[in-house]
C-alpha positions, 0 to 999 in steps of 0.5 A: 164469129162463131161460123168462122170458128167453125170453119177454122175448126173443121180444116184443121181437123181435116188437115190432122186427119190428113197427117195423121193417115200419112204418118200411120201408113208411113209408120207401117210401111216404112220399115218394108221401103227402108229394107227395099232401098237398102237391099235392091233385090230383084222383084219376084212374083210367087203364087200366094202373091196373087192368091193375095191380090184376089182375096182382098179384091174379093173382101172389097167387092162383097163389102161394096156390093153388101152395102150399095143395095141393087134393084136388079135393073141398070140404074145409078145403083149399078153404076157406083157398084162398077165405080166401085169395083174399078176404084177397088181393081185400080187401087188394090192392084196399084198398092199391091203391085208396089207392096210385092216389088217393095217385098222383093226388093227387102228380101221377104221371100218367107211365103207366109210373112208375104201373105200377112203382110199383103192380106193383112198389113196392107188392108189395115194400113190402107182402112185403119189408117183412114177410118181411126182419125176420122172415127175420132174427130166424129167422136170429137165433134160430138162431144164438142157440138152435140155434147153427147159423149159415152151414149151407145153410139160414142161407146160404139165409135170409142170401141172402134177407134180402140180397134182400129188403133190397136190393129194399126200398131199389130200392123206396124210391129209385125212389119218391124218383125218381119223385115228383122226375120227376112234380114239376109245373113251378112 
């Protein structure tokens, strides 16, 4: 009974981090799509656009190839580092894309809230909102199976989960603020 317990408890915690990353990312964004579907400008392409696009490429790939030691011959290693690097240039690229027609199409034309946004508020939404849900139900389970609770480690995820939450709010209010700064004149 108790392995069945466990089970239960394990999905529903995968199905509350699941909807808790969809309605932080919505959260976030929701402000930018609504601006879009309401204004329906066409999609314009600016240089601090890509500037944009290479940086976070760049922050992802020195973070992959930071973490994944190489021993400098092609091996398994070398192999997750390219994964890696693809999964990055496909995902990136794919949100990018859409933030900038998304951007475009809510009259967000001011060069620096296009560089806060897909420099910053992008990346938060796409790793805050994954990372905070899962530090918390990590620190959750150590608390209820381990019954470790505010030892170095469970300060260290309690400190993380304060920042990332506080970084996915600062995202999702700068995207409010932006959208009511880039409103067009009636």
């Amino acid at each position: 009974m108790s392995d069945l317990f466990e089970i239960l408890l394990f999905l529903a915690a995968i199905f509350a981090v699941v909807a808790v990353i969809v309605l932080c990312v919505r959260w976030i964004l929701r402000p930018v799509d609504q601006a879009a579907k309401d204004l329906q400008r066409p999609t314009q392409f600016t240089i601090v656009d890509f500037l944009c696009l290479f940086f976070v490429l760049q922050l992802f790939m020195a973070l992959t190839h930071s973490f994944i030691p190489t021993s400098g011959r092609v091996g398994m290693e070398t192999t997750i580092l390219w994964a890696m690097d693809i999964y990055g240039w496909i995902s990136f690229g794919a949100m990018w894309m859409v933030s900038v027609q998304k951007l475009s199409r809510a009259a967000i034309t001011h060069t620096w809230h296009r560089a806060a946004f897909l420099a910053l508020v992008l990346p938060v939404a796409f790793f805050c909102s994954i990372a905070v849900p899962i530090l918390v139900v990590v620190f959750c389970g150590r608390i209820i199976f381990d019954h470790v609770g505010f030892d170095s480690n469970g300060l260290i995820l309690l400190a993380l989960t304060a920042a990332g939450t506080t970084a996915i709010v600062l995202a999702g209010r700068y995207t409010r603020w932006m959208v009511a700064a880039s409103k067009p004149a009636a």
